[in-house]
C-alpha positions as a printed Julia matrix, in Angstrom:
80×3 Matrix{Float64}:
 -14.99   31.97  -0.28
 -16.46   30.52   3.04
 -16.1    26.62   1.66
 -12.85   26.49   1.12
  -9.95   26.33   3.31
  -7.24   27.71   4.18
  -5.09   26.6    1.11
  -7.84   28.04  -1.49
  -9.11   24.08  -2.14
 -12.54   23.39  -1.67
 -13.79   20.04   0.19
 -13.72   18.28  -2.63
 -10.69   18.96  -4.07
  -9.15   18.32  -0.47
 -11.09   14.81   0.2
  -9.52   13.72  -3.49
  -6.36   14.66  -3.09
  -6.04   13.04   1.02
  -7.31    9.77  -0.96
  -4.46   10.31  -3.59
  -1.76   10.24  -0.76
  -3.03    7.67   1.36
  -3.12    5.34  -1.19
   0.52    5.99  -2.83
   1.79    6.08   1.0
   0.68    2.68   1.75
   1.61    1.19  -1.84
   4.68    2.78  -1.35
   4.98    1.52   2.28
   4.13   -1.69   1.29
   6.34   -1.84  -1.75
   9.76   -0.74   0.49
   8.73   -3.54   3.33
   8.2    -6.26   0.52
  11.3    -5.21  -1.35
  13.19   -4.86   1.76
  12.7    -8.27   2.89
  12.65   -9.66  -0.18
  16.11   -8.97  -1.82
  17.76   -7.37   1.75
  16.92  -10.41   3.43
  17.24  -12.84   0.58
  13.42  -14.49   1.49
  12.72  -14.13  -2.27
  14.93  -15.67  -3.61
  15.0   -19.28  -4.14
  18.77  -20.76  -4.35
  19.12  -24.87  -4.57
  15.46  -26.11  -3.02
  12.19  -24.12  -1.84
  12.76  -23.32   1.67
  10.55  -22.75   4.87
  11.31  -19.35   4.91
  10.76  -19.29   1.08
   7.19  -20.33   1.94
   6.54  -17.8    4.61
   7.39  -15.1    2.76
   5.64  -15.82  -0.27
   2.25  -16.56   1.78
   2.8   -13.72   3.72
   3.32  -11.64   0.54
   0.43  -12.16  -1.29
  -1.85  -12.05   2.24
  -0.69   -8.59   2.61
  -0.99   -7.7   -1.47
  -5.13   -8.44  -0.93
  -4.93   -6.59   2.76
  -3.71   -3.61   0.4
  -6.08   -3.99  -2.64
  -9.01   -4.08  -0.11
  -7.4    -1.34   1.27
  -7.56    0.72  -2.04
 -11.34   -0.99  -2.81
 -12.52    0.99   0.63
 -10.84    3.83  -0.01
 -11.54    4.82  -3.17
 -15.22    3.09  -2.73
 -16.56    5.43  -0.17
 -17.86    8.44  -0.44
 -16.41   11.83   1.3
C-alpha cells in the first residue's frame, strides 16, 4: 500500500484524473470569459454593419480557441 496516497489512488490514477480537471477548468474558464463578453457585452453580436469591436472580438476569439486546443494537445500529449 506504499504507492498510493493518501486518498487510496495510486499515481496513475491521480496524474489522470489532475489532467481531467485541468482541462474542464480551463474549457470551462474559457467558455464563461467568451460567453461573458460575448452576449454580456454584446461584442458578438452583429446589429446593422460589422463593427471594430465586432472584429476584435472575433480575432481575439478564435486566437484564444487554438491557445486552448494547444493547451489540451500538451496536456494530454505528455507523459506523467
Amino acid at each position: 500500500m506504499d504507492e498510493y496516497d493518501e486518498s487510496g489512488m495510486g499515481p496513475e490514477v491521480t496524474g489522470y484524473f489532475r489532467k481531467i480537471m485541468n482541462s474542464f477548468g480551463a474549457g470551462l474558464l474559457w467558455l464563461i470569459v467568451m460567453g461573458t463578453a460575448g452576449f454580456f457585452f454584446k461584442l458578438a453580436i452583429i446589429r446593422d454593419a460589422v463593427r471594430w469591436y465586432n472584429l476584435v472580438f472575433y480575432n481575439v476569439f478564435l486566437l484564444t480557441l487554438s491557445a486552448l486546443i494547444l493547451y489540451f494537445y500538451k496536456t494530454w500529449r505528455k507523459k506523467d
